[in-house]
C-alpha positions as CSV (number, residue, x, y, z in Angstrom):
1,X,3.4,64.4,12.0
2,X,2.9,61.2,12.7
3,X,-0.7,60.5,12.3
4,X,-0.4,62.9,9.3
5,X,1.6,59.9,8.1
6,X,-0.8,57.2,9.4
7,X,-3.5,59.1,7.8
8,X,-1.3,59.3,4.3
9,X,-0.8,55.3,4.6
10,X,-4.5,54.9,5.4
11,X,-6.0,57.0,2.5
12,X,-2.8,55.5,-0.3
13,X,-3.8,51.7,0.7
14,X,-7.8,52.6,0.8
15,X,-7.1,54.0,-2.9
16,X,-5.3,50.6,-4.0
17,X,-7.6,48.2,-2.8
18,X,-10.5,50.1,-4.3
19,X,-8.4,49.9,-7.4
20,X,-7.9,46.1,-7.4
21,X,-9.1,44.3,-10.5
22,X,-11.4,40.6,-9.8
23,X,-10.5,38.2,-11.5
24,X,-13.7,35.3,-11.8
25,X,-12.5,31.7,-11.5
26,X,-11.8,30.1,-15.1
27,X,-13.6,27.0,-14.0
28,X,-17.2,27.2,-12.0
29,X,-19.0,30.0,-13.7
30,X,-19.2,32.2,-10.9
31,X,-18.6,35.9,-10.9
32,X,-18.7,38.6,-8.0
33,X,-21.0,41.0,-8.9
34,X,-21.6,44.8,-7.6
35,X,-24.7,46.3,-6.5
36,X,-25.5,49.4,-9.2
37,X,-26.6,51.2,-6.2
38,X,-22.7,51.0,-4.7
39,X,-21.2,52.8,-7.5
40,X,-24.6,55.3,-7.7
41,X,-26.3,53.9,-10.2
42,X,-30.2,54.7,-10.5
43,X,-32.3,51.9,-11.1
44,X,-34.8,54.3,-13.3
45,X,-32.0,55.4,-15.2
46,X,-30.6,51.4,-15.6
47,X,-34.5,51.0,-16.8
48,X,-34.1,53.9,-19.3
49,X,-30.6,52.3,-20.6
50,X,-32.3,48.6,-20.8
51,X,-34.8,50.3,-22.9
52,X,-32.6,51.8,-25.2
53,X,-30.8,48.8,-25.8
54,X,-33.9,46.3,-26.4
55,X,-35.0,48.9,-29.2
56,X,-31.4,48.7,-30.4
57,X,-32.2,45.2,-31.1
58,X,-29.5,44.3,-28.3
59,X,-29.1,40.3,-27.1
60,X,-26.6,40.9,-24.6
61,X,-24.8,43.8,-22.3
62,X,-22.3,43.5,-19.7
63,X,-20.7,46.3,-17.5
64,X,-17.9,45.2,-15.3
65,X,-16.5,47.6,-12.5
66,X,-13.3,46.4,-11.2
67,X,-13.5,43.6,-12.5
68,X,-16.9,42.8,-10.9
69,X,-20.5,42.3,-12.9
70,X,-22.5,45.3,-12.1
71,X,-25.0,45.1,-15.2
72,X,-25.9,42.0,-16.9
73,X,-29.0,41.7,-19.1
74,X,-30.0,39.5,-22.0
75,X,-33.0,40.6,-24.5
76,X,-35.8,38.3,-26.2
77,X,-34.9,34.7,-26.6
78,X,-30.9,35.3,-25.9
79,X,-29.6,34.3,-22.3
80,X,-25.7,34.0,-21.0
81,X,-25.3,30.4,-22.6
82,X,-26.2,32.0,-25.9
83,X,-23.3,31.8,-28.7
84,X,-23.0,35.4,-30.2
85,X,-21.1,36.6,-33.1
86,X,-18.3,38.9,-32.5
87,X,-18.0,40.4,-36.3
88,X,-15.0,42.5,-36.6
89,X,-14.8,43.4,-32.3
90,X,-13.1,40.0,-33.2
91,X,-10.2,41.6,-35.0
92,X,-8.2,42.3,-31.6
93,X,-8.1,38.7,-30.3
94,X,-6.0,38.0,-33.7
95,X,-4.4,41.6,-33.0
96,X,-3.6,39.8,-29.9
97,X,-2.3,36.8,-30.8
98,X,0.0,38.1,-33.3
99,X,1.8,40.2,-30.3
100,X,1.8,36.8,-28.5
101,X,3.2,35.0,-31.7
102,X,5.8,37.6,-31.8
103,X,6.8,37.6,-28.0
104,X,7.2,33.4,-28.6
105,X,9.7,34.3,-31.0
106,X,7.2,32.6,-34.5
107,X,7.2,36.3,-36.0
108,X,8.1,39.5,-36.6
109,X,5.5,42.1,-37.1
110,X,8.2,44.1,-39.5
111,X,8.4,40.4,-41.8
112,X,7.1,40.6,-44.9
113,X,3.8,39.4,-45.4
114,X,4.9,37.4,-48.0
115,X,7.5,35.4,-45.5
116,X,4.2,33.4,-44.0
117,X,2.1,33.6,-47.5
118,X,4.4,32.9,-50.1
119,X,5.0,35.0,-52.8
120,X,2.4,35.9,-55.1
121,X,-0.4,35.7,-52.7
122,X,-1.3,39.1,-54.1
123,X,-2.2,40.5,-57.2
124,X,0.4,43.4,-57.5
125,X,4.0,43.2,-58.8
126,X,6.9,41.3,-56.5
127,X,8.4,44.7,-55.4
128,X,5.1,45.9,-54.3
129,X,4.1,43.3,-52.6
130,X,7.3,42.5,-51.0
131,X,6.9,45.8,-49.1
132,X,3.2,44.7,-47.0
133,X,4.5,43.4,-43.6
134,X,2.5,42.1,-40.8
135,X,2.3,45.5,-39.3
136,X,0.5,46.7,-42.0
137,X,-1.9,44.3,-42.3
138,X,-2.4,45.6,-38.1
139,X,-3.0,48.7,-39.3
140,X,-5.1,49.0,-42.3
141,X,-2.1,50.2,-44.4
142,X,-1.7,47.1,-46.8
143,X,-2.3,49.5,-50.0
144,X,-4.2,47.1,-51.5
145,X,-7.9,48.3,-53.1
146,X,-10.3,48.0,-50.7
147,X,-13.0,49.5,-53.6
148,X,-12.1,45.8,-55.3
149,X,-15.9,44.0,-56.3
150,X,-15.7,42.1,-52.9
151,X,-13.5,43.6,-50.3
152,X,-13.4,40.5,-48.1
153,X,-11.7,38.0,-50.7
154,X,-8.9,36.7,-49.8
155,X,-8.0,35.3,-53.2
156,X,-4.8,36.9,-54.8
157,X,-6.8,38.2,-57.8
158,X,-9.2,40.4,-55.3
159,X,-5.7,41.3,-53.8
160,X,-5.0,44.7,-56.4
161,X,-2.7,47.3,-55.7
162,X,-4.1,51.0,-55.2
163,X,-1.0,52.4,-53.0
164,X,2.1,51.8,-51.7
165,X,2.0,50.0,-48.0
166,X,1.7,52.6,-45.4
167,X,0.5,55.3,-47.4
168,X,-2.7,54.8,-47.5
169,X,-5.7,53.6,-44.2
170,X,-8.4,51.8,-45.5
171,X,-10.8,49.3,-43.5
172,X,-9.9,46.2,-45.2
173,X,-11.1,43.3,-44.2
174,X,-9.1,40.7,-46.5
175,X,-5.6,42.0,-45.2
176,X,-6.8,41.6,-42.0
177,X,-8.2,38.0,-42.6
178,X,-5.1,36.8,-44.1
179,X,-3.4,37.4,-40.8
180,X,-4.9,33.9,-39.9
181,X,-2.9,32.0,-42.2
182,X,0.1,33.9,-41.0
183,X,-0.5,33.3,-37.7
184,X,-0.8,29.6,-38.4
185,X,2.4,29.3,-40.7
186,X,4.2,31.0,-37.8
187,X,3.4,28.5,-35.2
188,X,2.9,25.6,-37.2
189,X,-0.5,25.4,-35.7
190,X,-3.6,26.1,-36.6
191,X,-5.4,29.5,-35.0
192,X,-8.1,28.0,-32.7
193,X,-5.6,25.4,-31.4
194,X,-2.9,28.7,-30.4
195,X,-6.1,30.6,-29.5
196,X,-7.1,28.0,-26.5
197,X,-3.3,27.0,-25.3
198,X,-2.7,30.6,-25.2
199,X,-5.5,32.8,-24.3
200,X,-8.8,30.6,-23.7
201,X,-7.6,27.6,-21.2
202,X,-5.7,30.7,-19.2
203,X,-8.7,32.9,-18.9
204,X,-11.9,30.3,-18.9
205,X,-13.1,31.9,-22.4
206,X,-14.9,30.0,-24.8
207,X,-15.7,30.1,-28.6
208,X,-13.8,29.4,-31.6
209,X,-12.7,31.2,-35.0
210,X,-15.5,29.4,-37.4
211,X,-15.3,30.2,-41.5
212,X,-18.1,32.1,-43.2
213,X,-17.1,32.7,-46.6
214,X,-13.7,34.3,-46.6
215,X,-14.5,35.7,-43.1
216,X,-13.2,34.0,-40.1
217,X,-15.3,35.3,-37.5
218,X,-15.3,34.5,-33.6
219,X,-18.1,33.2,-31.7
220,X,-18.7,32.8,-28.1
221,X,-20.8,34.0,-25.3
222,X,-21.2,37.1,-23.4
223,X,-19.2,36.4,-20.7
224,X,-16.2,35.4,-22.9
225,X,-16.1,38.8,-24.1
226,X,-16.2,40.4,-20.9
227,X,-12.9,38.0,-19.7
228,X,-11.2,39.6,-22.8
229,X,-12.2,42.6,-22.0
230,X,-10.9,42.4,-18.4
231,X,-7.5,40.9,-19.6
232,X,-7.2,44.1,-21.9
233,X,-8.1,46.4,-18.9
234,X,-5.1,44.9,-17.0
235,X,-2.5,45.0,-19.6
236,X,-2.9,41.1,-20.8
237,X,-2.2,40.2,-17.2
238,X,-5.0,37.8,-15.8
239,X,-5.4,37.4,-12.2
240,X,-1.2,37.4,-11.8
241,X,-0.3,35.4,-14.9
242,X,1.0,38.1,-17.4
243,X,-0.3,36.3,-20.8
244,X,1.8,38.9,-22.9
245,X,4.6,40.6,-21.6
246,X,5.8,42.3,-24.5
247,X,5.4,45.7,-23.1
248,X,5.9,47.4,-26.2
249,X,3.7,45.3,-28.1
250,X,1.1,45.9,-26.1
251,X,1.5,49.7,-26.0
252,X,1.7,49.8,-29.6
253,X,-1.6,47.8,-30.0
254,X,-3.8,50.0,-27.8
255,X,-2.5,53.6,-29.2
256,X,-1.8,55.3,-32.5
257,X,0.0,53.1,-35.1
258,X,0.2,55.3,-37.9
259,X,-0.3,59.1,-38.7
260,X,-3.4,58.8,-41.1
261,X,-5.7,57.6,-38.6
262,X,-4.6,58.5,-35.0
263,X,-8.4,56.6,-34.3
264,X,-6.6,53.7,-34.7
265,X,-4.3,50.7,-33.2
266,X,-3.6,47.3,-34.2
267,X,-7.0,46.6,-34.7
268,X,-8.6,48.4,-31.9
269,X,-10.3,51.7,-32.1
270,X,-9.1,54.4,-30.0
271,X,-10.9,57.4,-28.7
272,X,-9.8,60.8,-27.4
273,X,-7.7,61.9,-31.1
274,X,-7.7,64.9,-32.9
275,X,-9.5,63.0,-35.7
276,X,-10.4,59.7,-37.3
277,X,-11.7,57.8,-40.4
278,X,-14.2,55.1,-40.7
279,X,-14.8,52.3,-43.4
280,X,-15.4,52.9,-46.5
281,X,-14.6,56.7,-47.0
282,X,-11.5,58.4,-47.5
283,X,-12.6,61.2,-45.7
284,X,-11.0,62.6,-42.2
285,X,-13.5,63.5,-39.4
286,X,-12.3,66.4,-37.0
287,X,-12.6,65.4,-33.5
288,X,-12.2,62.2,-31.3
289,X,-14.5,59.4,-32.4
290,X,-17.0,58.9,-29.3
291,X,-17.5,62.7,-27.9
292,X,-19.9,60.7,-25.0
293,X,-17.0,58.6,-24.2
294,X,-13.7,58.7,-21.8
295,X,-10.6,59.9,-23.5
296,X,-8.9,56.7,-22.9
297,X,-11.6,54.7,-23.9
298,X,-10.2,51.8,-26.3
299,X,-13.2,49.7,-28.0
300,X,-13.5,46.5,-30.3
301,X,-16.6,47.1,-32.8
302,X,-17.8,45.2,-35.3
303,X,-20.6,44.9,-37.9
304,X,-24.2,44.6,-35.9
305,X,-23.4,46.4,-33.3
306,X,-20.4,44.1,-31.0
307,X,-18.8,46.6,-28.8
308,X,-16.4,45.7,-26.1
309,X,-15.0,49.1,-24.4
310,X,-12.5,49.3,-22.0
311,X,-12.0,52.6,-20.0
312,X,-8.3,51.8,-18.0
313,X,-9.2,55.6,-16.3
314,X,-12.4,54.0,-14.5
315,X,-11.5,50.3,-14.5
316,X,-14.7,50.0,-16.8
317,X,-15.2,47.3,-19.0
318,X,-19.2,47.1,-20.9
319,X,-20.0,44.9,-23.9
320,X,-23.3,45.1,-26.3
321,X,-23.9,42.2,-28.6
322,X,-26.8,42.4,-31.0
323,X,-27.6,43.9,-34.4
324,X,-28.0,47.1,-35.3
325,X,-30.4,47.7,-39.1
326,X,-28.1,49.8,-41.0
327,X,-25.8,46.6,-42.2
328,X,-22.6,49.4,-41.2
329,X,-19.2,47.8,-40.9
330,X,-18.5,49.7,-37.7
331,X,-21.6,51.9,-36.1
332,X,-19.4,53.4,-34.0
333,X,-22.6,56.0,-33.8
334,X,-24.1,53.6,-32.3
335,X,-21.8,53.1,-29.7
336,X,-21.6,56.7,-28.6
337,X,-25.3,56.7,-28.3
338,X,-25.2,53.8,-25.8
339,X,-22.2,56.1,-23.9
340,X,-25.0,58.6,-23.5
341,X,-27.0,56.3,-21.6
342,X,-23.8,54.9,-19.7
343,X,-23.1,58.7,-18.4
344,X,-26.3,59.2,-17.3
345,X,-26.5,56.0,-15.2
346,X,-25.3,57.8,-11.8
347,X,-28.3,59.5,-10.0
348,X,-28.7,63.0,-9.5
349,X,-30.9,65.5,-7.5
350,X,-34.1,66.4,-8.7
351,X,-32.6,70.1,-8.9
352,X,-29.8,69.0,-11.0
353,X,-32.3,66.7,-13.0
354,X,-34.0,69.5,-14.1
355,X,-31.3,71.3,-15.4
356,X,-30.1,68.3,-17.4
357,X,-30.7,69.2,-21.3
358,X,-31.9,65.6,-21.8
359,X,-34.6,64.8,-24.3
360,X,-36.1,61.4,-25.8
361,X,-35.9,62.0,-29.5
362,X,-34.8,59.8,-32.4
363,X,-32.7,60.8,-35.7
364,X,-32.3,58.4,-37.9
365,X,-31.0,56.8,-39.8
366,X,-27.1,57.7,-38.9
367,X,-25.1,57.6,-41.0
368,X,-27.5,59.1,-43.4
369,X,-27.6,59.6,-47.1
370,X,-31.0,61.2,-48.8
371,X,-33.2,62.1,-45.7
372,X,-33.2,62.5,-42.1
373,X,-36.4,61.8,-39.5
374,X,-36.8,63.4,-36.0
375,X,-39.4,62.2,-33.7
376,X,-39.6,62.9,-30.4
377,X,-42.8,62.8,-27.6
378,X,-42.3,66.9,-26.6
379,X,-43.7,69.6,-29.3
380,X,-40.4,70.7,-31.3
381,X,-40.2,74.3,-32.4
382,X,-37.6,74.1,-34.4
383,X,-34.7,71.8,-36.5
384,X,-31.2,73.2,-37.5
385,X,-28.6,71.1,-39.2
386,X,-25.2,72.5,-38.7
387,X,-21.5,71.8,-40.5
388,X,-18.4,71.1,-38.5
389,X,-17.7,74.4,-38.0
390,X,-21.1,75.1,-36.1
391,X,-22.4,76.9,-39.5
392,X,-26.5,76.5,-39.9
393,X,-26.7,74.9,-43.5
394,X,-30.8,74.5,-43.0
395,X,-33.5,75.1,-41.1
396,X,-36.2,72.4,-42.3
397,X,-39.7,73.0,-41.2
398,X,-40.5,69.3,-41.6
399,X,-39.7,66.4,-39.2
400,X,-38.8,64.1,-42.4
401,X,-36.9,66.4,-45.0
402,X,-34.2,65.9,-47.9
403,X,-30.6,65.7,-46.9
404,X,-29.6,65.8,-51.2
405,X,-28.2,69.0,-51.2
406,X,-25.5,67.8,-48.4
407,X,-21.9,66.5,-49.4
408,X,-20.5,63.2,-47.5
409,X,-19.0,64.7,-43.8
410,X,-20.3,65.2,-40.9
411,X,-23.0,67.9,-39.2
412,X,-25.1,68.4,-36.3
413,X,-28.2,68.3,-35.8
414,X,-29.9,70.9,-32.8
415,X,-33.7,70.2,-31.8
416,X,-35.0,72.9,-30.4
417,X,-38.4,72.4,-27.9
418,X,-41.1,74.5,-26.2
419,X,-39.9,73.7,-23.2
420,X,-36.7,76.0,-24.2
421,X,-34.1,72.6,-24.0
422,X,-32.2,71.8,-27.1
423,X,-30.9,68.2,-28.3
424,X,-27.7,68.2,-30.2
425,X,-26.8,65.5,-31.9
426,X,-23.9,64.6,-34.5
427,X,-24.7,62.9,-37.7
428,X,-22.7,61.4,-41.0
429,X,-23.5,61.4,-44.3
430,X,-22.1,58.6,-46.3
């Protein structure tokens, strides 16, 4: 009984210490790293991944096990001093920084809007505005039009009424941008200055909040993504100093905020729902949002292609910063595709390798509107492009072929080869 019990301790404190985040020092730029090889990681397959990623157009990628650097590669002219653009991944530091404002007592995320604006910093009557609170703005249920001329104005005349607040999810940007000036009413400071007191001098990040146009939109390097990333990953503690304690807060922000969009937090996408909605369509997909990725996997996109996901499961953090062609507000295809890549990265044995249903092709563009191209370097036999429902809606006997007769939702597309292996891949039509 007793070495049962010795063996029990020795097993439970081996399981803890391999679960112990690192934390790299705010000051000297070091950071521990990990060999890929100690976590299984192939070095052909890492080849395969870097590949993907440079034809991506990617400048920078970052995966962090336990806290620890296990990947780190910069593309072209871009290196880890380079000052990249977070786009709307940037969304959750101000998501962030509200719960912080809140926990200090500035705010209330129930207060109207309207309490840090002033009234009439919309377009729609007293009593409709009245009713937009902070949370809402959180949660991309303002009810204002996002089908307005210019969807990021800020100015109260862009500001038009289309529902009442938490009726309607829409992908806003200008709600979200006015959360700024909220912020900075609140604490009677402005957002950069609360930004480094609060979050930057405590974790060694760097950047700031600069304006373009009516955006305000982070920049910073790599790295600084990566320590946010690690400071979500361990519950906006960093390395013993818990930067947000507001419990609920924080729960709130990293689940499902509203029943439109389970998909959705304050300002973070979540995966593993029964279904979610993307920018610019009122349309609801079936399914969770990244089928490659964990279940638990909460992610920061934005516009070009900034991903930061953060898998608590795995105590996996990975980042890609770059741009991505199809000028989408959130190519969240894009980040599955780079999942794809992520899975594979553990080695296998040649017997399971050639079981593995694993093709290099290319579909594009995703989303899609007119036409579809497949190219791939094995002989195809044939192309099916399936609904939702796993229905075959065409079987095109062209590698480039018209997509007109297709309504806005989602399919699949299955590539059949000589070799008998089949690709399946999912595609949206916008």
């Amino acid at each position: 009984m007793r070495v049962l019990l010795v063996v029990y301790i020795s097993i439970l404190f081996l399981s803890l210490k391999a679960q112990e985040i690192y934390f790299p020092p705010i000051t000297d730029g070091i950071w521990e790293t990990s060999s890929p090889i100690s976590i299984g990681y192939c070095q052909s397959k890492i080849d395969s991944l870097y590949h993907f990623l440079e034809s991506e157009n990617t400048k920078a990628f970052i995966l962090l096990k336990d806290g620890k650097i296990v990947l780190e590669k910069y593309f072209g002219v871009y290196s880890q001093n380079s000052i990249l653009h977070w786009a709307s991944a940037g969304k959750t530091i101000t998501s962030f920084m509200v719960g912080l404002a809140q926990q200090e007592g500035y705010l209330h995320i129930s207060d109207p809007t309207s309490k840090y604006l002033g009234e009439g910093w919309t377009n729609c009557t007293p009593a409709q505005e009245g009713k937009i609170t902070i949370r809402h703005q959180l949660t991309m249920t303002s009810g204002l039009d996002d089908g307005v001329p210019d969807p990021f104005c800020t100015i109260d005349t862009c500001l038009e009424f289309k529902s009442s607040a938490g009726l309607r999810w829409a992908y806003h940007n200008a709600p979200y941008t006015l959360l700024d000036g909220v912020i900075e009413d609140a604490v009677g400071k402005t957002l950069n200055s609360y930004v480094t007191q609060k979050l930057k001098n405590i974790t060694g990040m760097t950047g700031s909040f600069i304006p373009i146009g009516y955006n305000n939109v982070f920049f910073s390097n790599a790295r600084s993504m990566a320590r946010f990333g690690l400071l979500i990953l361990n519950k906006g503690n960093w390395d013993g100093n818990q930067i947000l304690s507001d419990d609920t807060y924080f729960d709130q922000m990293v689940n499902t905020s509203q029943s439109l969009n389970p998909s959705y937090g304050y300002l973070w996408w979540l995966n593993g729902k029964s279904s979610y909605m993307i920018p610019q369509l009122q349309f609801v997909f079936q399914g969770k949002l990244s089928p490659n990725a964990p279940d638990d996997m909460i992610s920061a996109m934005g516009k070009g292609g900034q991903f930061l996901n953060i898998v608590p499961s795995e105590n996996l953090v990975w980042l890609r910063m770059g741009d991505e062609p199809n000028n989408i507000l959130v190519p969240f295809l894009l980040n599955d595709d780079i999942w794809a890549y992520v899975n594979d990265l553990k080695c296998v044995s040649a017997s399971d390798d050639e079981e593995r249903i694993v093709q290099k092709v290319q579909i594009f563009p995703n989303p899609f509107q007119e036409n579809i191209t497949v190219k791939s370097h094995d002989a195809i036999v044939r192309i099916e492009v399936l609904n939702a429902s796993g229905q075959i809606l065409k079987t095109p006997d062209q590698h480039h072929f018209s997509t007109n007769e297709l309504e806005v939702g989602m399919y699949f597309i299955k590539v059949f080869f000589t070799n008998g292996k089949v690709y399946i891949q999912k595609l949206v039509k916008i």
